[in-house]
C-alpha positions as CSV (number, residue, x, y, z in Angstrom):
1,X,-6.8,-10.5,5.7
2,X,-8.5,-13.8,7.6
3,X,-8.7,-12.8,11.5
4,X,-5.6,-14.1,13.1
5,X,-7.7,-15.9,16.3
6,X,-10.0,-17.0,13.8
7,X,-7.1,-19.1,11.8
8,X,-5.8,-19.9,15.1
9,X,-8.9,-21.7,17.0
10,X,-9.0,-24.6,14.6
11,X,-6.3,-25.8,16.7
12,X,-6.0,-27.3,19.9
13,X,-4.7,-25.3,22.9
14,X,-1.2,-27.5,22.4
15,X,-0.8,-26.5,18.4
16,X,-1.8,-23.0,19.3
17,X,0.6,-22.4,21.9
18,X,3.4,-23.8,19.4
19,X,2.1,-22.2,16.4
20,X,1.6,-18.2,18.3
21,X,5.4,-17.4,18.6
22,X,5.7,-18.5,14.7
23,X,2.9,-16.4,13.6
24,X,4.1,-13.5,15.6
25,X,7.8,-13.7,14.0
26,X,6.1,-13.9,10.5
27,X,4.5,-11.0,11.4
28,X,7.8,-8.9,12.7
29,X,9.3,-10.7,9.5
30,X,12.0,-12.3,11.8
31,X,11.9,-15.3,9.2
32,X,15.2,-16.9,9.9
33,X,15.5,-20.0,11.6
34,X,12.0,-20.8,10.4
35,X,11.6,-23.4,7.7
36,X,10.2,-20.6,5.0
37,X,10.2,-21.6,1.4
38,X,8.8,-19.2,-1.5
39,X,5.5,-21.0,-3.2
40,X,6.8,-21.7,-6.8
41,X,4.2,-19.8,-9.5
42,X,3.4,-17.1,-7.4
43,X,4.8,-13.8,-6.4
44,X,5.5,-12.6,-2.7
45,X,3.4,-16.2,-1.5
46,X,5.6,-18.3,0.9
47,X,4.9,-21.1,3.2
48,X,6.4,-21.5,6.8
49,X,6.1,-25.2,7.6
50,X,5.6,-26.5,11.7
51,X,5.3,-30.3,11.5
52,X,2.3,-30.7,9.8
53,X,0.4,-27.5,10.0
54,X,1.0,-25.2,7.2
55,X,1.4,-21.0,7.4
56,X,0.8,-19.5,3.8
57,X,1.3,-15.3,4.0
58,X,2.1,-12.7,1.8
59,X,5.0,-9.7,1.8
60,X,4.2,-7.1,0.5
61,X,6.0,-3.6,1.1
62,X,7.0,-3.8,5.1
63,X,4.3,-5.8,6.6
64,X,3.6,-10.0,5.8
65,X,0.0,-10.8,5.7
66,X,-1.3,-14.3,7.2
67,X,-3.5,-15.9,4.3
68,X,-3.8,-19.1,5.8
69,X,-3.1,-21.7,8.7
70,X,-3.9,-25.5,7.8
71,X,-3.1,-29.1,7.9
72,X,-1.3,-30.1,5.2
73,X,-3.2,-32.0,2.7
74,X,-4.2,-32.2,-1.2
75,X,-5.4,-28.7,-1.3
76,X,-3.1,-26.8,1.0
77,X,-1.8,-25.1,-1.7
78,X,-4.8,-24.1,-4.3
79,X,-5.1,-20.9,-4.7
C-alpha cells in the first residue's frame, strides 16, 4: 500500500485540505454521500471522484486500501 502522505503531497496545501476528510472516510468505509462508483473489469476496485482528482482503493475484508490519488487523465485508470 502507497504511503498515504506520500499520495497526498503531490497536491497543493488547498487540494490536500479538501481531499484529507475524503481519504479518511474511505478509510472508515463511510462511503455514502461520496461520489464512489465500482471500476468496471475489476473486482473490489472503485473510484471516489473530488472535481478532478481521482481516489482509486481497494475493499477487501473490513479495511479499504488507498491505491492511488491523481489527476484525471488518459491513464488514470490503467492498471
Amino acid at each position: 500500500m502507497p504511503n498515504l502522505e506520500r499520495l497526498l503531497r503531490r497536491f497543493s496545501p488547498k487540494e490536500r485540505k479538501e481531499l484529507e476528510p475524503v481519504v479518511e472516510r474511505i478509510v472508515k468505509r463511510d462511503l455514502a454521500g461520496l461520489d464512489c462508483k465500482k471500476l468496471k473489469g475489476l473486482i473490489n476496485l472503485f473510484r471516489v471522484r473530488r472535481r478532478k482528482i481521482r481516489i482509486i482503493f481497494e475493499i477487501s475484508g473490513k479495511e479499504a486500501l488507498i491505491l492511488s490519488i491523481e489527476r484525471r487523465r488518459a491513464a488514470t485508470y490503467k492498471f
